[in-house]
C-alpha positions in Angstrom: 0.0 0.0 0.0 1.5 3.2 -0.2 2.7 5.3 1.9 0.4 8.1 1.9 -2.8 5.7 1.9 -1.7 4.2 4.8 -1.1 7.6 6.7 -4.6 8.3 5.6 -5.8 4.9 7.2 -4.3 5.4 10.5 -5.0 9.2 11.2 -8.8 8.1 10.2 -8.0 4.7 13.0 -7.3 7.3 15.3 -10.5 9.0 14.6 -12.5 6.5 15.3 -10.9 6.1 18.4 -10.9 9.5 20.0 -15.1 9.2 18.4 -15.3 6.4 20.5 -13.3 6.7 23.5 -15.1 7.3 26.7 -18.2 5.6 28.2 -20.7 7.0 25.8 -18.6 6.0 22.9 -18.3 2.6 24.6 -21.9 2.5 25.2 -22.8 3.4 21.4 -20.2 0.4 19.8 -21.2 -2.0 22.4 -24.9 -1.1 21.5 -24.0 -1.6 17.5 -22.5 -5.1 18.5 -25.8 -6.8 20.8 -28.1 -5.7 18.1 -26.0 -6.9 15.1 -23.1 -9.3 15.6 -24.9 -10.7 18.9 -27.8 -11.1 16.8 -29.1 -14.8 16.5 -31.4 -15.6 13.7 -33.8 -18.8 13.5 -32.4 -21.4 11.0 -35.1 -21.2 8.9 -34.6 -17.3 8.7 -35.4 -16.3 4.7 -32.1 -15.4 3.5 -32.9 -11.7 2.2 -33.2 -11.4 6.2 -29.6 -13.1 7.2 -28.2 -10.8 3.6 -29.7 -7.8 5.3 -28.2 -8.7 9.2 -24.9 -9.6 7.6 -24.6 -5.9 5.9 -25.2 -4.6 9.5 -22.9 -6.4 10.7 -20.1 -5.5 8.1 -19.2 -1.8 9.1 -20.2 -2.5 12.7 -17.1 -5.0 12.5 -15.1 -2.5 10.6 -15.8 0.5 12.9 -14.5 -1.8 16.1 -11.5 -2.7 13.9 -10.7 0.9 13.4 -11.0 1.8 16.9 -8.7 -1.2 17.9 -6.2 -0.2 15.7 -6.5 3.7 16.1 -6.1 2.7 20.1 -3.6 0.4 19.7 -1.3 1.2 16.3 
């Protein structure tokens, strides 16, 4: 990757982190995760349903991942 691009990824890391630091921050992502990733469908679920719970789940993923990394380099 180059080297700009990857300044560009960590400076926004880092913004995710300070948006989330703190309790209310902590509060919002661990919100994001129970109601998406925590999320337990039926097996017979239609699978427009478990489609549209797994593109929740993507950028909730994502945003903890940038907050991990902007936290921890």
């Amino acid at each position: 990757m180059a080297e700009g691009v990857d300044d560009d990824a960590q400076a926004t890391a880092r913004l995710f982190a300070r948006v989330f630091a703190g309790g209310d921050g902590e509060a919002v992502l661990d919100w994001m995760r129970r109601v998406t990733i925590e999320r337990e469908l039926a097996p017979d679920a239609p699978g427009d349903e478990l489609r549209d719970l797994e593109g929740q789940r993507r950028p909730v993923r994502w945003g903890c991942n940038m907050v991990k990394r902007g936290t921890h380099g």
